[in-house]
C-alpha positions in Angstrom: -8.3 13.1 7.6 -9.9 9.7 6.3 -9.1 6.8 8.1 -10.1 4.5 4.6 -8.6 4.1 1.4 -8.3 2.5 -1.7 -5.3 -0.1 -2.9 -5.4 -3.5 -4.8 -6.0 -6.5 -2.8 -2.9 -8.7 -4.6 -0.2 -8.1 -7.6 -1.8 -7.7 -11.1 -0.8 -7.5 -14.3 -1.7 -5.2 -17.6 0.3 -5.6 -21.3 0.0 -2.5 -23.8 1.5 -2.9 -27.8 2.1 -0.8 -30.2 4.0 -0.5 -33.3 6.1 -3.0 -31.9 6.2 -2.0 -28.7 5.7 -4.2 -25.3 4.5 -2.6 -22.7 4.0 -4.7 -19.6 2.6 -3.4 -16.6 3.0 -4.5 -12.6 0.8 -3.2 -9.8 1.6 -3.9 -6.6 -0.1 -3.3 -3.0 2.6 -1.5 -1.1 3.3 0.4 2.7 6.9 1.0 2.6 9.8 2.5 0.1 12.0 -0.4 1.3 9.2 -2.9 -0.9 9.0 -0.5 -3.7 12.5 -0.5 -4.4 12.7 -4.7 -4.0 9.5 -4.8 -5.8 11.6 -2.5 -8.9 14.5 -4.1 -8.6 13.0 -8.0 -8.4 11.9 -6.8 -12.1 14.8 -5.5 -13.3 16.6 -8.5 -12.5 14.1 -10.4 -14.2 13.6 -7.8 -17.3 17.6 -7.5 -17.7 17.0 -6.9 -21.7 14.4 -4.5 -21.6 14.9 -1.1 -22.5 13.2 0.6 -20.2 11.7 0.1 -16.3 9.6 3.4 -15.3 7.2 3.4 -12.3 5.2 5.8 -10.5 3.9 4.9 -6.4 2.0 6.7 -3.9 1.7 6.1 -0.1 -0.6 7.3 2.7 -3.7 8.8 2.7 -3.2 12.0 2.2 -1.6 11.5 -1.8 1.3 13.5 -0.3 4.1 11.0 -0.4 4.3 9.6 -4.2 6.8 9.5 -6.9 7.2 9.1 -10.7 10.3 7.5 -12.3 10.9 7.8 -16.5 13.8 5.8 -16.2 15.5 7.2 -19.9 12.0 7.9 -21.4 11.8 11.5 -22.0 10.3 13.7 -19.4 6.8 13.2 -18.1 6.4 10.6 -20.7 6.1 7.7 -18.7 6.2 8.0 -15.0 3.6 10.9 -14.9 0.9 9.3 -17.1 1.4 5.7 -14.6 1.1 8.1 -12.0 -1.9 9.7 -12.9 -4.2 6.6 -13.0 -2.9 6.0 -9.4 -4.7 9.2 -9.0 -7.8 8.6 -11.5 -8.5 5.3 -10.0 -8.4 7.0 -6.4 -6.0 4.8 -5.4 -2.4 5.0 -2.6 0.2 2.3 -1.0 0.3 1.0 -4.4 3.4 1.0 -6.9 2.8 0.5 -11.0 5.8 -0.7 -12.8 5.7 -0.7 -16.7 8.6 -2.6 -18.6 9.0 -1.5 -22.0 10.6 -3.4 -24.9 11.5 -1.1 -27.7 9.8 -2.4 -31.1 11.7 -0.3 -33.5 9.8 2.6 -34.2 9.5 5.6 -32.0 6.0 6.3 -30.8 7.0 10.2 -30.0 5.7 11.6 -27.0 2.1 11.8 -27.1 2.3 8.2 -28.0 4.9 6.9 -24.8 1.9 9.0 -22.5 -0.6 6.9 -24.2 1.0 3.4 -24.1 2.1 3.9 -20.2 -1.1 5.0 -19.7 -2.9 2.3 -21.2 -0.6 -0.4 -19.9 -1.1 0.7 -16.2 -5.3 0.8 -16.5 -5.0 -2.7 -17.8 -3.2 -3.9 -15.0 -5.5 -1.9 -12.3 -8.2 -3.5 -14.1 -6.8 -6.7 -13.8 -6.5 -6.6 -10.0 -9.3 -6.4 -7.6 -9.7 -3.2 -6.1 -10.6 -3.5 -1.9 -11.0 -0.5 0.7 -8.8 -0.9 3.8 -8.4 1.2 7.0 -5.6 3.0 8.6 -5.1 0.8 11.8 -3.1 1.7 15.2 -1.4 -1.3 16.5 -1.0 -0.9 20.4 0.3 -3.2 23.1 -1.6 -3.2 26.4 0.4 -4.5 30.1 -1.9 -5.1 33.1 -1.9 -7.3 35.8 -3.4 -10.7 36.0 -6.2 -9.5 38.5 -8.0 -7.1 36.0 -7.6 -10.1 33.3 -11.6 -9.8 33.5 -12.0 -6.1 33.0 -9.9 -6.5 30.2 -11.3 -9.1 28.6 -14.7 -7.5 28.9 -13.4 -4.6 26.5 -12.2 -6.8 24.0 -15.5 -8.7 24.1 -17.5 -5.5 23.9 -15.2 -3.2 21.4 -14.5 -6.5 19.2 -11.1 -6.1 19.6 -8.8 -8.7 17.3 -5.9 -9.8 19.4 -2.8 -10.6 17.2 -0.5 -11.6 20.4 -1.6 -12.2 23.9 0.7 -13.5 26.8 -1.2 -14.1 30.2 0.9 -14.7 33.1 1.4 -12.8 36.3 1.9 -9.2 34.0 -0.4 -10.0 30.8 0.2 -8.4 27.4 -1.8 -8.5 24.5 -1.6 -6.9 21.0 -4.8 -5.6 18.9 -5.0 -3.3 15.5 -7.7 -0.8 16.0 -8.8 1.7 13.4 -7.9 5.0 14.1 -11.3 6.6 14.3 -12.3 4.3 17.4 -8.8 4.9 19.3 -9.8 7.7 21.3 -13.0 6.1 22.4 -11.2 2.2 23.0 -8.0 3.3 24.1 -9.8 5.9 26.5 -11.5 2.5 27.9 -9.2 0.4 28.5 -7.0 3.6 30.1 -9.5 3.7 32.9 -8.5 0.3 34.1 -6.3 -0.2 36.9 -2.6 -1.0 36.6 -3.4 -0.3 32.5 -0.2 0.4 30.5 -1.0 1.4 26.8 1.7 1.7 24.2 1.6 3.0 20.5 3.8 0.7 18.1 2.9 1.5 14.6 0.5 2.5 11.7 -0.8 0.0 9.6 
């Protein structure tokens, strides 16, 4: 499986119109369901009159976890068409929200697919579209005396520390992309008095 993938560096925004019809678009860079569902709800607090809030996300790498939301738009009419330029665009850990205000004239169907469509390329356009990498975060415990082996790893394996606490039992914290932890963890294992602990993906 890749360890890279493709999201949007900050929030961005996209507006579609038709016939009346606002459709304005939100895409946001995303890791968790517990964001999405602020992210929906921050703009349904601040959208209270609109008719209708429909969204589509996708997380991970492998395009496995995602989900598509009409919210009273008829079926596939809305959520699916957001979704698929999450796919087009090649894009995860993103979530597109599109807040429609009704204009007074029903678009039908193959119109709602086109304006949510539409709405949600403007507002990929709009933001800047960066590569990251999936990252294991580890915290490493040794003891003060192999501080220099230690340090000789990170200096050689380019580790970034994110915490680091050196007294008598030293602990430091580093992100490391997941196609170089067998080979860096594997290092660092070989040290004496080495304790190595997974805490999350990133």
């Amino acid at each position: 499986m890749s360890d890279s993938y493709n999201t949007i560096e900050n929030p961005s925004e996209g507006l579609y119109k038709e016939k009346g019809s606002k459709f304005i678009a939100y895409a946001y860079p995303v890791y968790t369901e517990e964001q999405i569902k602020e992210r929906v709800a921050e703009l349904k607090d601040k959208y209270y009159d609109a008719r209708h809030h429909c969204f589509a996300w996708q997380l991970g790498v492998d395009g496995k976890r995602f989900r598509a939301n009409d919210d009273g738009e008829p079926s596939g009419s809305a959520g699916k068409p957001i979704h698929g330029q999450i796919k087009s665009h090649e894009l995860t850990n993103i979530l597109v929200v599109v807040v429609r205000y009704f204009g007074g004239t029903k678009l039908g169907v193959p119109g709602l697919i086109r304006a949510y469509k539409e709405a949600t390329i403007d507002a990929i356009n709009n933001g800047t579209i960066i590569e990251k990498t999936v990252n294991d975060v580890y915290q490493i415990n040794f003891d003060y005396l192999v501080m220099n082996d230690m340090m000789r790893i990170v200096k050689e394996e380019k580790l970034n520390l994110t915490k680091q606490d050196f007294n008598l039992t030293c602990t430091v914290e580093f992100s490391l992309r997941q196609s170089e932890v067998a080979h860096v963890i594997g290092r660092i294992e070989k040290v004496e008095s080495v304790r190595c602990e997974f805490l999350r993906v990133e």
